[in-house]
Each structure stands twice: as structure tokens, then as C-alpha cells.
C-alpha positions in Angstrom: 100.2 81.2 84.8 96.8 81.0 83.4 95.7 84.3 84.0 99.5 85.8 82.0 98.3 83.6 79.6 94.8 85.2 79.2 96.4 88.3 79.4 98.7 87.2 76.4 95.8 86.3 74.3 93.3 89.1 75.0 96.4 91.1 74.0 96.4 89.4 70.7 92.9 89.4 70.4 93.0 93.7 70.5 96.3 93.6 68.7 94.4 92.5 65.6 92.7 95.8 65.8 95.7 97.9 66.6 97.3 96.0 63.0 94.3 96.8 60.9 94.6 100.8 62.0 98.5 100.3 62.0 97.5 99.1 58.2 95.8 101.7 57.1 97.9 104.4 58.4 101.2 102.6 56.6 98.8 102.6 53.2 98.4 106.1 53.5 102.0 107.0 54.3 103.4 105.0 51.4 101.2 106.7 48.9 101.9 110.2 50.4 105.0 110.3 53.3 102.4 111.3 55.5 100.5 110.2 58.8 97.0 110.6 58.7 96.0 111.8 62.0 92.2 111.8 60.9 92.2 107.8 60.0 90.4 107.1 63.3 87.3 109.4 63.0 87.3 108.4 59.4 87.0 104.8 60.4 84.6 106.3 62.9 82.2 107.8 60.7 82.3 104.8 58.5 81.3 102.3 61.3 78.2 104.8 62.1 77.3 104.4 58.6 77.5 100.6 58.9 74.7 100.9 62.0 73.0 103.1 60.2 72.3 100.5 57.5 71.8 97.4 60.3 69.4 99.4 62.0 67.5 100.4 58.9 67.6 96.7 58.0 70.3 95.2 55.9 71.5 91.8 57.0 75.5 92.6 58.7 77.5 91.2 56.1 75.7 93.4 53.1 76.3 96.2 55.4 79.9 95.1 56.4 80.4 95.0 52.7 78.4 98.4 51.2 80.6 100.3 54.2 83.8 99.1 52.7 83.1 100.5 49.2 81.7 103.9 50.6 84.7 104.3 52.9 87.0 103.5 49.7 85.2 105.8 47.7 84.7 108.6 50.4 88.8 108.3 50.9 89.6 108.7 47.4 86.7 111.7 47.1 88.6 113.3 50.1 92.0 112.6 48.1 91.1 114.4 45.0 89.0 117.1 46.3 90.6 117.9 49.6 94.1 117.1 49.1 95.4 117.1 46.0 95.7 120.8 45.4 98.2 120.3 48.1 99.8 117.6 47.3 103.2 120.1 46.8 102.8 122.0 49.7 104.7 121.9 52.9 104.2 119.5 55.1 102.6 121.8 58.0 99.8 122.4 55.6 99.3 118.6 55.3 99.5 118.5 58.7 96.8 121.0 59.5 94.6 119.3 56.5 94.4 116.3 57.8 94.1 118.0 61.7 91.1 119.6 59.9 89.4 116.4 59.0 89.6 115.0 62.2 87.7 117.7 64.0 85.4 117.8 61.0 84.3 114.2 61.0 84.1 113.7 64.8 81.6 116.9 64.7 79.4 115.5 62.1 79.4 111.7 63.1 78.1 113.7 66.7 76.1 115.9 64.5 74.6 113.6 62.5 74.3 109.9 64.8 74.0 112.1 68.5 77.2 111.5 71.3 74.9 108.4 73.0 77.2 104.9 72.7 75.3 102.5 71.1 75.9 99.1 70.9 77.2 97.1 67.6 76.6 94.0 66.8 79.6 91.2 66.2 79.4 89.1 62.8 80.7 86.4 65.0 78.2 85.2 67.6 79.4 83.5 71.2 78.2 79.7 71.5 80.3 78.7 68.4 83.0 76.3 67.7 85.1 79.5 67.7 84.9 80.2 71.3 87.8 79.0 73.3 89.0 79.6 77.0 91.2 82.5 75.8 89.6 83.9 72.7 86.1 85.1 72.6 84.5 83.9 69.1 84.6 88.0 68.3 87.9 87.9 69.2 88.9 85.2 66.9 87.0 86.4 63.9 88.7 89.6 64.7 91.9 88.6 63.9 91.0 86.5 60.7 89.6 89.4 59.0 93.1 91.3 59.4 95.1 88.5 58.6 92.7 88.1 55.6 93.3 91.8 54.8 97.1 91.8 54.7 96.9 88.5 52.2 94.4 90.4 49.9 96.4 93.2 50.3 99.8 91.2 49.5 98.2 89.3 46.4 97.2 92.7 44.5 100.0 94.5 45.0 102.0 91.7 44.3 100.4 89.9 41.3 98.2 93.1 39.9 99.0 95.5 37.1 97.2 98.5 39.1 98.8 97.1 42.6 102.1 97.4 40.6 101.5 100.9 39.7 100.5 102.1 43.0 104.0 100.7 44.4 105.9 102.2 41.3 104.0 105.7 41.8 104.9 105.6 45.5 108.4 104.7 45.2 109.2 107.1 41.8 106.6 109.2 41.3 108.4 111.2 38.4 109.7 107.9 36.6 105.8 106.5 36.9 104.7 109.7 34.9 107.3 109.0 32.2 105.8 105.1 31.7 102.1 107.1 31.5 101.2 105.9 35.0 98.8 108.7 36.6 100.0 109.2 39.6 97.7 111.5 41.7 94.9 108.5 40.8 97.0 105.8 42.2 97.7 108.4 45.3 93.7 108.8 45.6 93.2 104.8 45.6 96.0 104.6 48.3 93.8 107.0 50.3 90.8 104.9 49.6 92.2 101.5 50.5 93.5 103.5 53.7 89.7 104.4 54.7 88.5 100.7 53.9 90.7 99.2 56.0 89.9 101.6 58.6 86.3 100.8 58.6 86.9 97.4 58.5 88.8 98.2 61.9 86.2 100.0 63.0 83.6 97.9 62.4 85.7 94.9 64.3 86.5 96.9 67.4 83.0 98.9 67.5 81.5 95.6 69.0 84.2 95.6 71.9 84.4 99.2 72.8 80.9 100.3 71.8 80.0 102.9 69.1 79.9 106.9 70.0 82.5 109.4 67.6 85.5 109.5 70.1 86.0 105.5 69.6 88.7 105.5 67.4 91.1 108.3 69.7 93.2 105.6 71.5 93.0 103.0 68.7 94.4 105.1 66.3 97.3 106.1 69.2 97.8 102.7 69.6 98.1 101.6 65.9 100.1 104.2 65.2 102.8 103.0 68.0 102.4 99.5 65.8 103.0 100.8 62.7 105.9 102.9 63.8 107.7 99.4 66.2 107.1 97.1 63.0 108.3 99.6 60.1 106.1 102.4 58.7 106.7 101.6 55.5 106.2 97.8 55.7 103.0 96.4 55.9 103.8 93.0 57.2 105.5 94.8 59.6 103.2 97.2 60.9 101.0 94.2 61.7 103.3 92.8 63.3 103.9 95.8 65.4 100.0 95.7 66.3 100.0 92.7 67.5 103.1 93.3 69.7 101.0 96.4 71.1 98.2 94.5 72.0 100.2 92.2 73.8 102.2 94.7 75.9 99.6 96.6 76.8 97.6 93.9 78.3 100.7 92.5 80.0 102.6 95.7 81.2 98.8 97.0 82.1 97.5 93.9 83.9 100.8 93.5 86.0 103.0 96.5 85.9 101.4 99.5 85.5 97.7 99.2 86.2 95.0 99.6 84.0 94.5 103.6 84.2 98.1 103.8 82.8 98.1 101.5 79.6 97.7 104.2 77.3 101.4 105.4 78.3 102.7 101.9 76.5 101.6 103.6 72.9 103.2 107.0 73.9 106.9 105.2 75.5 107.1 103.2 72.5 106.8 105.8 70.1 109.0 108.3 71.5 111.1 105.0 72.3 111.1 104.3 68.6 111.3 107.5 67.4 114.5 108.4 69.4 116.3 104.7 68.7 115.2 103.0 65.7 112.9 105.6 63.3 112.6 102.5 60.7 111.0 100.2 63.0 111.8 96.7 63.1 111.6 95.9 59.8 111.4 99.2 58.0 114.0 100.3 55.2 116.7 102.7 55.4 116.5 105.2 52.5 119.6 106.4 51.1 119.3 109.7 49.7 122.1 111.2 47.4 122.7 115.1 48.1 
């Protein structure tokens, strides 16, 4: 029994990593009806940039923070530059776009940092109160950070006047214009909030996994079957959903299926949801009049 239950928890503990990606990929798709398949080497890149500025120096949490902004700026940069002269075009051409970005930033995070894994340090150091017999104190802090990131998230677009635009351009784009909201701005700050949270991801997971450009592959597999079982359209939910992933995985992988087979849990539950339930657990069904 104690060993399922360590199972259980280190599930949780990887879950909160699979919510923040699951996160980001739901901001993204609310803002453009899209799935970003380059969120992980985005979240990638940004992580290197985060070593980059430990190793030159910086204490971790100026770092943690400077990261943060460029990864919201670089997403709203690759927004307005990159994508919005195809905002109107099919959705194959999105598609290939954002296929396009992947290979591009994997290439230069090799290009730039070299393919050798190198270690990243955790914010949350072992020895502390933190550290129980399930949870690591990395693994605790871990999960705080997301939790902390889907209240932050909730409060501004819940109680702020630009939070309340980004939901009203998402939802009516063509009604927002009438009201003088600009739309492809609130569409490039959705992609920017989408690349912060990935880093912050990033950043929490590098310290587990270790750093090299191909950390984010399964990750963003994984957070992408979360976001799809808790509702890719709900945030709340999509955490939910990563935290349900972590679990299974550990479980089905530890006492099922082996270890070498765990990545097969992300792919059978997103054909699974896919094929029975496209809305997720706690997505919405959309109406459309024809």
C-alpha cells in the first residue's frame, strides 16, 4: 500500500507539470482555436535562457522572473510577426506554422546552448520543512507555482478590464471590434501568456528531467492528453486533466504496463477522448447555427 501510494503522489507531483503545459496550450487555443504543437520547444528555449542567466550569475528567482517576461514578450513578438498575417488562413497553414517553429527552436536552442544535458538547479532545496515521505521539496514547490498560476490567471481574467477583453475577443471577435477592442493585440497577449506559462513549466520540470532541447517532447504529449481529458477550453479543467495524467501514468506504468510503455497512457487517452468525449470533462458544447 505504501509503495501505490508513492506512486499516487509522484504522479501528482509530475502532474503539476503536465497542468502548467496543459495551461498554456488551452491559453493559446482560446485566443486562436488552435494547438500549438511548438509550446514545448518554446518553453524549451526559454528554460536555456533561464541557465544562461544562473550561470552568468543572477541569483534564480531574478532569473526565474526576467525569463517570464522575455518568454511573454518573445510569444507576443512571434504572434504579431509570424502569425498574424495568417491569422485568416486555413488551418493546414497554421498547422505547418506552428510545425515550423518547433523545428526552428529546437535547432537553435541545439545551435546556440550545444545538445549536452545539463543540470538545473530547483528554487526549492531538499532538507526543508517541505520534504515529506512522498513529496520531494521540488516536488511540492512544483505544484504551488501552478496552482498559484491558475489563481493569477483566474483573478485577471476575472476581475481585469484587459483580462475581460481577451475573453470577449476570444469568444466574439467581430462584436469586440464593434466596442473598439483590438483584437489581434489581445490574440498576441494570449500567445504571450501561453509562452510564460510554458517557461514557468519548463523551468519547474528542467530540474527533474535535466536540460538538453528535446526536454519538452513528451511533456508537451502529455499535457496535451490533460488539456484534452479536462476540457480544452477550460482552464480549471485542463489542470485538472494534468494532474489526472500524472497520476495514471505513474500508476498504470509502475503496475500495469511497465515503465518503457507509459508514454502509450498520453496517446490511449487522447484518441480515447477524441473518439468519445471531444469536450473533455468539463469542456463546453458549442452550438453553432447553420
Amino acid at each position: 500500500m505504501e509503495a501505490f501510494l508513492h506512486q499516487v503522489f509522484s504522479g501528482l507531483a509530475t502532474g503539476g507539470i503536465y497542468a502548467s503545459m496543459a495551461l498554456a496550450l488551452v491559453m493559446i487555443y482560446q485566443s486562436t482555436h488552435h494547438i500549438n504543437f511548438s509550446q514545448g520547444e518554446m518553453a524549451t528555449f526559454c528554460t536555456f535562457i533561464a541557465w544562461a542567466l544562473i550561470e552568468t550569475g543572477f541569483p534564480y528567482w531574478v532569473a526565474f522572473f526576467a525569463t517570464v517576461a522575455i518568454g511573454l514578450v518573445g510569444g507576443m513578438a512571434i504572434q504579431r510577426i509570424l502569425l498574424r498575417p495568417v491569422e485568416n488562413a486555413p488551418i493546414l497553414t497554421n498547422v505547418i506554422v506552428f510545425i515550423g517553429l518547433l523545428v526552428i527552436f529546437n535547432s537553435t536552442a541545439g545551435w546556440i546552448f550545444d545538445h549536452t544535458i545539463k543540470a538545473f538547479p530547483s528554487p526549492f532545496p531538499r532538507g526543508t520543512f517541505f520534504d515529506t515521505q512522498y513529496f520531494s521539496s521540488h516536488e511540492i514547490g512544483s505544484i504551488m507555482v501552478t496552482l498559484l498560476v491558475l489563481v493569477a490567471l483566474y483573478v485577471f481574467f476575472r476581475f481585469t478590464p484587459l483580462g475581460l477583453a481577451m475573453r470577449a475577443a476570444a469568444q466574439n471577435p467581430v462584436s469586440s471590434r464593434l466596442v473598439g477592442i483590438r483584437v489581434s493585440w489581445m490574440l498576441a497577449l494570449g500567445w504571450g501568456l501561453a509562452a510564460a506559462i510554458g517557461a514557468i513549466a519548463g523551468m519547474m520540470v528542467a530540474p527533474i528531467v535535466y536540460l538538453d532541447p528535446n526536454m519538452m517532447a513528451g511533456i508537451l504529449l502529455y499535457g496535451f492528453a490533460g488539456a484534452l481529458l479536462g476540457g480544452i477550453d477550460n482552464p480549471w479543467g485542463a489542470v485538472f486533466g494534468g494532474f489526472v495524467v500524472g497520476v495514471l501514468e505513474n500508476v498504470l506504468g509502475a503496475y500495469v504496463i511497465g515503465t518503457e510503455l507509459k508514454l502509450t497512457v498520453a496517446l490511449v487517452l487522447i484518441v480515447g477522448v477524441l473518439t468519445l468525449k471531444p469536450t473533455g470533462l468539463f469542456g463546453k458544447v458549442v452550438v453553432t447555427r447553420v
